[in-house]
C-alpha positions in Angstrom: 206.7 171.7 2.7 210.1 172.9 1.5 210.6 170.0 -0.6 207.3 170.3 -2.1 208.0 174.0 -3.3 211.2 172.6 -4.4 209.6 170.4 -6.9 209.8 172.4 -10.7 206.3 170.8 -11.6 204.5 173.2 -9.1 206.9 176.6 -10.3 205.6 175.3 -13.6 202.1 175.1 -12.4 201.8 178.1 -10.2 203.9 180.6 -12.6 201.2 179.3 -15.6 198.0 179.6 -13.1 198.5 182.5 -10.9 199.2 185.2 -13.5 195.9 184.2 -15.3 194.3 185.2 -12.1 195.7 189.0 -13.0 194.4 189.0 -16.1 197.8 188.3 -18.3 198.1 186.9 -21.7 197.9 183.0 -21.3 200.9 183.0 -24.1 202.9 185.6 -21.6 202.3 182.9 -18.4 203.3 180.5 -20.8 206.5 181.7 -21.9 207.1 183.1 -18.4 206.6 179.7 -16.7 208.7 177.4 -19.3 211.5 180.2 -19.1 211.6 180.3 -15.4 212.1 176.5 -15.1 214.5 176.2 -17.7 216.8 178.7 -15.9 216.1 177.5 -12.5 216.7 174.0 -13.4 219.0 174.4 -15.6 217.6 172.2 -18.1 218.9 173.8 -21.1 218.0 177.5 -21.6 220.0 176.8 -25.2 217.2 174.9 -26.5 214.7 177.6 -26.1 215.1 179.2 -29.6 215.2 175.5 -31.4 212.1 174.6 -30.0 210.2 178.0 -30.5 210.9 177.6 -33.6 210.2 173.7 -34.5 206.9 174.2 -32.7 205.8 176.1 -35.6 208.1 174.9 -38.5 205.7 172.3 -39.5 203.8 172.0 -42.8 200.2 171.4 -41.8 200.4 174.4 -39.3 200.8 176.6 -42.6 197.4 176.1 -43.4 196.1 178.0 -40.3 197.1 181.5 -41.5 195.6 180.6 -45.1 192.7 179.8 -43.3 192.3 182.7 -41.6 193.1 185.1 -45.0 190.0 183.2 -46.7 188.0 183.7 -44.1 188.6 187.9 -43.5 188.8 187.9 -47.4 185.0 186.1 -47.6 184.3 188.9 -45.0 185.2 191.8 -46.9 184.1 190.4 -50.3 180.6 190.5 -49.2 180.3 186.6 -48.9 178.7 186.9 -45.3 176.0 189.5 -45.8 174.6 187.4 -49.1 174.6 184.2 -47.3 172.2 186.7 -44.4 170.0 187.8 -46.9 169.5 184.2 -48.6 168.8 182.2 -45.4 166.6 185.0 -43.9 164.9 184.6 -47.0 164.4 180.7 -46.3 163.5 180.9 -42.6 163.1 184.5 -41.3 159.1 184.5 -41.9 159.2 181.9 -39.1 158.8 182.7 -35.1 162.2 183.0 -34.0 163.3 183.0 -37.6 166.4 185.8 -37.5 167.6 183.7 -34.7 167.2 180.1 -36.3 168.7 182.1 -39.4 171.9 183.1 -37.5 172.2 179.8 -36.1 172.3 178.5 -39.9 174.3 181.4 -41.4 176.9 180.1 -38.8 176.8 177.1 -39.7 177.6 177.3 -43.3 180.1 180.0 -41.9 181.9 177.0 -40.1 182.5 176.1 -43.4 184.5 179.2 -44.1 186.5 180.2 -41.4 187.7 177.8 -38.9 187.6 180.6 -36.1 184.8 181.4 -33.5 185.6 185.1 -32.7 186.2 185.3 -36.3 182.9 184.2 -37.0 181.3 186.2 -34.7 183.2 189.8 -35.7 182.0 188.7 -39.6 178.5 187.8 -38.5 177.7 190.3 -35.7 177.8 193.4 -37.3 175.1 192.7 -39.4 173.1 190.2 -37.5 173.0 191.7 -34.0 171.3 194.8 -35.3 169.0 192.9 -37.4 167.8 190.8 -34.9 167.3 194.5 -32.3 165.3 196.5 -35.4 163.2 193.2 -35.8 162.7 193.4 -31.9 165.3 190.9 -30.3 166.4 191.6 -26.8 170.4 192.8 -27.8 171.2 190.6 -25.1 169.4 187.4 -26.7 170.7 188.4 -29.9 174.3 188.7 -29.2 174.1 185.5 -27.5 172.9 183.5 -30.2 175.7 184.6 -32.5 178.5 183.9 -30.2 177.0 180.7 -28.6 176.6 179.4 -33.0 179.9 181.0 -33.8 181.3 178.3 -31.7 180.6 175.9 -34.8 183.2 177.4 -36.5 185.7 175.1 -35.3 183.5 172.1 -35.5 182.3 172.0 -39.2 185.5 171.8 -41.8 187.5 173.0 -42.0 188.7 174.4 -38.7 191.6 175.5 -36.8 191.7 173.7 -33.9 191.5 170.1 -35.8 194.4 171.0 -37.5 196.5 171.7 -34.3 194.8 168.3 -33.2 195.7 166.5 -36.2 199.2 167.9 -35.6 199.6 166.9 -31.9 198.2 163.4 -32.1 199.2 162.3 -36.0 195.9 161.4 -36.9 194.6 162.5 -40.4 193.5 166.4 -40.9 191.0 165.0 -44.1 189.5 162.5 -41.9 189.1 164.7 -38.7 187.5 167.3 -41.4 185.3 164.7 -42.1 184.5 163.6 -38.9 183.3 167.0 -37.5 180.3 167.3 -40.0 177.6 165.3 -38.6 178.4 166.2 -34.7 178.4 169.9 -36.3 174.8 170.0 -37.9 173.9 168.2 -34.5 175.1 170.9 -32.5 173.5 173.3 -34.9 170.2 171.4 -34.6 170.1 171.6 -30.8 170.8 175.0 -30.7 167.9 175.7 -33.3 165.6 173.6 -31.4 166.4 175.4 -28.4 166.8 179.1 -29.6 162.9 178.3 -31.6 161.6 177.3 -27.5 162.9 180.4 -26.3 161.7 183.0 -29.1 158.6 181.6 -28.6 158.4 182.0 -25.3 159.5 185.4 -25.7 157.4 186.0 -28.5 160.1 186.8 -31.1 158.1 187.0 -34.2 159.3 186.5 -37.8 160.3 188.8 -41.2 157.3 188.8 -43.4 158.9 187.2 -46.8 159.1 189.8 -49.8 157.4 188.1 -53.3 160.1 187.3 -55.8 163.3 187.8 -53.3 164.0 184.3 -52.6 165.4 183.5 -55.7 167.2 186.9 -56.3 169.0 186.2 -53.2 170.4 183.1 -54.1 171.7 184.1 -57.3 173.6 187.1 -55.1 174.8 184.1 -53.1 175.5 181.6 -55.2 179.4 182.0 -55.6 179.5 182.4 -51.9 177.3 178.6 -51.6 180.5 177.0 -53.7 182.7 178.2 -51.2 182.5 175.6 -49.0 181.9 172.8 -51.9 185.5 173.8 -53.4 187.2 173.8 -50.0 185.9 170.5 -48.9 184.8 168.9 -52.3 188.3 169.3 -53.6 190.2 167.9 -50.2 187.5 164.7 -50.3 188.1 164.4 -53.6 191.6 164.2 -53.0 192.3 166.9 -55.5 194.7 168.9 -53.1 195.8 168.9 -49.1 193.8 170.7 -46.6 196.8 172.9 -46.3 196.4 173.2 -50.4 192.9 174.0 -49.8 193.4 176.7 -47.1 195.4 178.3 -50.7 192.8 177.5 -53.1 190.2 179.8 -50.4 192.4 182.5 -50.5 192.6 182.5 -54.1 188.7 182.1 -54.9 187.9 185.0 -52.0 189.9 186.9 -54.2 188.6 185.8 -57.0 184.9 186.7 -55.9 186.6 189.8 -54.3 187.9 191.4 -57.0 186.1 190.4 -60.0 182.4 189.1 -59.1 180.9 191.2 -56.4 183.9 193.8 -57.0 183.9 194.6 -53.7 187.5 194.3 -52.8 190.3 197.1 -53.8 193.7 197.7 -53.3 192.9 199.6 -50.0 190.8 196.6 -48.4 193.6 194.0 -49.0 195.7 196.1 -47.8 193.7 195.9 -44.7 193.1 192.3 -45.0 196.7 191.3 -45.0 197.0 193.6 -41.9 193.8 191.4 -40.1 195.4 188.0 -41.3 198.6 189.1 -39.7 197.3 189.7 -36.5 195.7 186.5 -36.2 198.2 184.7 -36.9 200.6 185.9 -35.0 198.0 185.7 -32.0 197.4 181.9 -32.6 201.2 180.9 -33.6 202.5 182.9 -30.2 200.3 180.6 -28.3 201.6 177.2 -30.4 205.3 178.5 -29.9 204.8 179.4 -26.0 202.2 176.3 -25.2 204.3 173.9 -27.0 207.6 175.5 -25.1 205.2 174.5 -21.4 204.3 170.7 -22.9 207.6 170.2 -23.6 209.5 171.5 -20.3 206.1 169.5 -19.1 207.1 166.1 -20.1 210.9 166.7 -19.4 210.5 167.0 -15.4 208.0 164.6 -15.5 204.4 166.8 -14.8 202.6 165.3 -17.6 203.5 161.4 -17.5 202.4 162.1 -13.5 198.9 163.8 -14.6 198.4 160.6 -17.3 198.7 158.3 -14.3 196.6 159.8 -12.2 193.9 160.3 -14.6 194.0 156.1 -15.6 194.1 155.8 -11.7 191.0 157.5 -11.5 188.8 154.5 -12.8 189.0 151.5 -15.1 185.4 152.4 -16.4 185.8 154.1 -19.3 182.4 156.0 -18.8 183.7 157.5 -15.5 187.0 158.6 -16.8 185.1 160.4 -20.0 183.1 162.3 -17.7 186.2 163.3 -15.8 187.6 164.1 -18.8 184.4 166.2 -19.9 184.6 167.7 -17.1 188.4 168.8 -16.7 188.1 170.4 -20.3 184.7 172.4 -19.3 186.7 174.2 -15.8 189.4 174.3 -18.5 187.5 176.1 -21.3 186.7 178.7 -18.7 189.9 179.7 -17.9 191.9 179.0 -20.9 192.2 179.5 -24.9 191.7 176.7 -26.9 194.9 176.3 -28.5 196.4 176.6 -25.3 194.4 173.7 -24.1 195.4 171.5 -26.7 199.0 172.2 -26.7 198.8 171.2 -22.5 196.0 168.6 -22.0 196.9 166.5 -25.1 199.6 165.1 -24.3 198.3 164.1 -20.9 195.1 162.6 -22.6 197.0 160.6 -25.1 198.4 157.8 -22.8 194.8 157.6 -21.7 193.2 157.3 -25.3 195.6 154.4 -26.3 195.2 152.6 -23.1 190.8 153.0 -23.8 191.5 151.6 -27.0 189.3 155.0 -28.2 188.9 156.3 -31.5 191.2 159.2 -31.9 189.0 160.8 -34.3 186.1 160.7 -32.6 187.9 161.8 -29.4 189.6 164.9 -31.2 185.5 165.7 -32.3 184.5 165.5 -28.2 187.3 167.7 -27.0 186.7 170.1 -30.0 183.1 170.5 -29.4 184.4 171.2 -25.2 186.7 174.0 -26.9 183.4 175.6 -28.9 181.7 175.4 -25.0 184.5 176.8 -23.8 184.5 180.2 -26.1 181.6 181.3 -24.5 182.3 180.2 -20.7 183.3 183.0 -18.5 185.6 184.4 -17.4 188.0 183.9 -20.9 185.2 183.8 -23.5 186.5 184.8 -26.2 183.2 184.7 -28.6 181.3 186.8 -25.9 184.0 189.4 -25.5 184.0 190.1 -29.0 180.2 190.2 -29.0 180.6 192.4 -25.8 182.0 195.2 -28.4 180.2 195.1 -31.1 177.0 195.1 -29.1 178.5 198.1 -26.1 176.7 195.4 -23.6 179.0 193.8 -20.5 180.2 190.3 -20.5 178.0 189.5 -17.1 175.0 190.1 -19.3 175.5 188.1 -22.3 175.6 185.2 -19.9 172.6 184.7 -18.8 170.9 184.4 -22.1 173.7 182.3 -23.2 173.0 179.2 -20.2 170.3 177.6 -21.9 172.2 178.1 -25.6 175.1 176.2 -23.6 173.2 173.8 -22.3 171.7 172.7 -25.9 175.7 172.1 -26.8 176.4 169.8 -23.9 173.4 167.7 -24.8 174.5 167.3 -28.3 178.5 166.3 -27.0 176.8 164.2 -24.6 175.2 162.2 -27.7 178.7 162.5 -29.0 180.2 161.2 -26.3 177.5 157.9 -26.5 177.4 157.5 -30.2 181.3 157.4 -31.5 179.7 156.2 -34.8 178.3 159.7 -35.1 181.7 161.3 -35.6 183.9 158.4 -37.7 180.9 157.3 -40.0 181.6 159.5 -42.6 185.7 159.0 -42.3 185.0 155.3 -43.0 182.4 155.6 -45.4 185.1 157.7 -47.5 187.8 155.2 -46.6 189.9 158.3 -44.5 191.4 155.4 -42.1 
């Protein structure tokens, strides 16, 4: 027993797991846990500061706090309230339709900002009491916007293929492109399911105003090209997804300032302020989860955990499930950069020695992070939609199973059909 407590893989493990059981800041058990074993085990407490800072000092990192500038700027400029009003127009007579609508509005979104409580702050306040005044339970309604916000990091461009793209050196362009089809199937099996359950609850539709339709797209429009300049140009090969994440800041602004005019001084003040946040959140967690994957692989934790997973099975179907599995307890306990940052380099022994796709494996854990923002007890979609909407976590769960459950059936036909995800990559010749 003494040697076993001796060993600095279980300090690493049990000063990471047992302060998230107190509620502290998985970057703070992070740090906390990589410190303590550096000093304990003296492995080098001088290489702290080099590797805090080359876990962020690389180039297609920068594009995450672009990406998260376009998308509060879209906010603010009044992109997301237009894009409400035109796809309410198109589907809100239907039963169930503000709910199908939000579903779609966060799907183009996706498209926008590469963040799921991002999504859900820009979308909520205007769909959750639209969906209550057209007489949605608040508890169904918040639900259905955090459960779709989740698509955020599926469809291009989005956040958490980036940090993929970064820890396994595949291509961001073709993971972009990969995430497109599994997105509009997730975004189809929520639909399908969210229409089953308005009906049964009786939700009816927004009787359609004559002659609205088309003035709401024409209030749209410049928002509709959003995504068609973000991902048209990186396809095209005019500039890098990291170029791109620029170009969106530039044409929010753009739209900001001088179509809609809905942007001042004052605002970008306080969209600067909103940028800065989020990025520091997001690049505290890199710094301090790249800090525990390194420290990881130096006492030898993570080459252990690789073994054991290959040792689990040599069927390949057994060991995804495992692997489905792991990432869902995961998801409920940890952020998803985070996860990234510690499971991937465990799983990446075991995707070269399946002979898998990389691409199509970055899509399946992705779509396990978007499961995981709105699985309790760290569900960071539903906390967000817990304040917007004054209800409690415990019951924006309930509504939220079935939504959930609609998600795993679409990574389930993920998981079966790889084509699904690297279709479109090889149709555009990505790799």
């Amino acid at each position: 027993m003494t040697d076993f407590f001796s060993q600095p893989g279980v300090w690493l493990l049990a000063l990471f797991l047992v302060p998230l059981l107190f509620g502290i800041p998985i970057s703070v058990a992070l740090g906390c846990a990589t410190c303590f074993v550096l000093w304990k085990w003296n492995l080098g407490v001088m290489m702290l500061s080099y590797n805090f800072y080359a876990g962020i000092y690389k180039f297609p990192l920068l594009a995450i706090p672009f990406f998260i500038l376009a998308g509060i700027i879209m906010e603010k400029a009044g992109i997301a309230e237009r894009i409400i009003r035109l796809i309410n127009e198109l589907v809100g007579s239907m039963t169930g339709g503000l709910a199908i609508a939000t579903i779609a509005v966060a799907t183009f979104w996706g498209a926008v900002s590469g963040s799921g409580p991002a999504t859900v702050a820009a979308l909520g306040l205007v769909l959750i009491p639209g969906m209550v005044k057209a007489g949605y339970d608040k508890a169904f309604a918040t639900s259905v916007v955090c459960v779709s916000s989740g698509l955020a990091i599926i469809i291009p461009p989005s956040i958490i293929f980036i940090i993929y793209s970064d820890l396994m050196g595949t291509s961001i362009g073709a993971l972009f492109a990969a995430g497109i089809l599994p997105g509009i199937l997730v975004s189809f099996c929520l639909i399908v399911m969210v229409g089953l359950l308005s009906k049964a609850k009786n939700y009816k539709g927004t009787p359609r105003n004559t002659g609205t339709l088309k003035r709401a797209f024409l209030d749209a429009f410049w928002g509709l090209l959003t995504p068609v300049i973000i991902l048209g140009g990186i396809y095209g090969g005019v500039f890098t997804p990291t170029e791109a994440a620029a170009v969106a800041v530039f044409y929010g602004l753009f739209i900001g300032f001088f179509v809609y005019r809905t942007l001042t001084l004052k605002t970008l003040g306080e969209v600067l302020v909103g940028a800065l946040q989020g990025t520091s959140l997001i690049m505290f967690v890199v710094t301090c989860a790249n800090l525990y994957s390194w420290v990881g692989d130096t006492i030898g934790v993570i080459p252990k955990i690789g073994q054991a997973m290959l040792g689990i099975s040599q069927n390949p179907y057994v060991v995804l499930l495992s692997i489905n599995a792991m990432l869902f307890v995961a998801g409920m306990l940890l952020d998803a950069t985070a996860i990234m940052y510690v499971f991937m380099p465990i799983l990446a022994p075991v995707v070269a020695y399946f002979k898998w796709d990389p691409i199509w494996f970055g899509v399946m854990v992705t779509i396990n992070m978007a499961i995981g923002q709105v699985t309790p007890p760290v569900a960071v979609n539903l906390f967000v939609g817990a304040n917007i909407s004054g209800l409690r976590i415990e019951e924006l769960t309930k509504p939220a199973i079935p939504q959930i459950l609609a998600v795993i059936v679409a990574l389930a036909i993920v998981v079966l059909f790889p084509a699904l995800s690297t279709f479109i990559p090889k149709a555009m010749g990505m790799y």
